[in-house]
Structure formats: structure tokens, C-alpha cells
N, C-alpha and C positions, 0 to 999 in steps of 0.2 A: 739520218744519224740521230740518235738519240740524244737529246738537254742531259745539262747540268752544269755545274762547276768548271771555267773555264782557268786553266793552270799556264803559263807559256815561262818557260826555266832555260837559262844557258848554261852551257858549258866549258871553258873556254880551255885554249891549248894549255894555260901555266896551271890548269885547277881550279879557277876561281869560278864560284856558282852565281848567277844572277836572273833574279825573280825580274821579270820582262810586263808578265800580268795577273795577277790584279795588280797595279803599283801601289807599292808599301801603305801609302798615306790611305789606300782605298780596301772598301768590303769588298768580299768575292762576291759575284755576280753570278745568279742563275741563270743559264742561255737558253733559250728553247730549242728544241730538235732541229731539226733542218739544215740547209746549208744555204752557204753564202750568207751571212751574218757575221761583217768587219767587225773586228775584237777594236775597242776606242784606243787610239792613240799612238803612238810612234818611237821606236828606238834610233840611237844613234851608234853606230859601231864605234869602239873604244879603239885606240891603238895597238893594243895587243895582237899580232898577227901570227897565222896559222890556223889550224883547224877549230870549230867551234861547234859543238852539235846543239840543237834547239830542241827542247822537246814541248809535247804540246798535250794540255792533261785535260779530259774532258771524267771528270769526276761525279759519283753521286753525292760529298759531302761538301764544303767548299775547305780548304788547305789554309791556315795561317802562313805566310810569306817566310816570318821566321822557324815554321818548322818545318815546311817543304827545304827551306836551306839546312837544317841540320839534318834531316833524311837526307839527302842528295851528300851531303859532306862525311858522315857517320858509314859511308857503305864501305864495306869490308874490299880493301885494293887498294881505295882512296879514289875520289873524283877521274883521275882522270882515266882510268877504264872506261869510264861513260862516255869518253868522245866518243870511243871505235862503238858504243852501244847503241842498239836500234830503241832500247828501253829502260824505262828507271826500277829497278829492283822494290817498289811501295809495297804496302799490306792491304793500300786501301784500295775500294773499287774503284778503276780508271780505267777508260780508254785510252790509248796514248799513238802519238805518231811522231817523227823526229823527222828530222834532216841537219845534210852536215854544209855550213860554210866554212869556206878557204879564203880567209883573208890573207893578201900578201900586197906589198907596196907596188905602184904602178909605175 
């Protein structure tokens, strides 16, 4: 797999978008190619329950936090077409992969 720019965005069931990584406070980080290279650090799932898709952006530029949130918000439908979405609608060069969690109470 080819380096670069490592993006990881949610989507959650009510709309809301969330930047996972780089986190806010931090620069984007350039990855090198290969695989199995753990991205630093940890989420905690929020109470919000139902469907969530994650997506995962391996870029040639690196993404400012808050304008990967207004692409992801600004897309024509509104956020939450992108649960059922395998991908983010960008301009920029990105690899991308997704997956969807189902959170629901135990």
C-alpha cells in the first residue's frame, strides 16, 4: 500500500461527523507504505446508538480537521447518505476504505 496522509472520519446515525485522526490538537502525519502500521491512539464510542460508518483516508496531501468536517457536512443530501456510503465524495487524491458499526444497547 502506498504512504501518505492518514485521515480516519465518522459518521454517526443523527449526522454528526467526527475527526478520529489526526486529533484536532495534532499535525497530519505522513505514513509510509506498507502495512500493519497502528495509527497512535484510541476512541471511545459515544452513546449515540445505531449505525456509524468510519472511513479511512490515506491521502497525498494531509486534510486540516476542520475542513475534512465541512467537506463531509457541505455534501449535497446532507451527512447522512454517507452512512449507507462505501465513500466520501472529495476532490482530493485519496485512497479510501470504510466500514459500518451497529451500536445498540446490551
Amino acid at each position: 500500500m502506498a504512504g501518505g496522509f492518514v485521515h480516519i472520519v465518522g459518521i454517526d446515525h443523527n449526522g454528526v461527523v467526527s475527526v478520529y485522526f489526526p486529533l484536532p490538537a495534532k499535525e497530519p502525519e505522513a505514513f509510509p507504505g506498507g502495512a500493519g502500521r497502528p495509527v497512535p491512539g484510541s476512541v471511545i464510542l459515544d452513546e449515540t446508538l445505531g449505525k456509524e460508518r468510519i472511513f479511512v483516508l490515506i491521502c497525498s496531501q494531509p486534510i486540516v480537521a476542520e475542513q475534512l468536517i465541512k467537506t463531509v457536512k457541505d455534501v449535497p443530501g446532507g451527512t447522512l447518505k454517507l452512512v449507507a456510503s462505501d465513500r466520501l465524495p472529495l476532490e482530493l487524491e485519496c485512497d479510501q476504505s470504510s466500514l459500518t458499526l451497529f451500536k445498540e444497547k446490551q
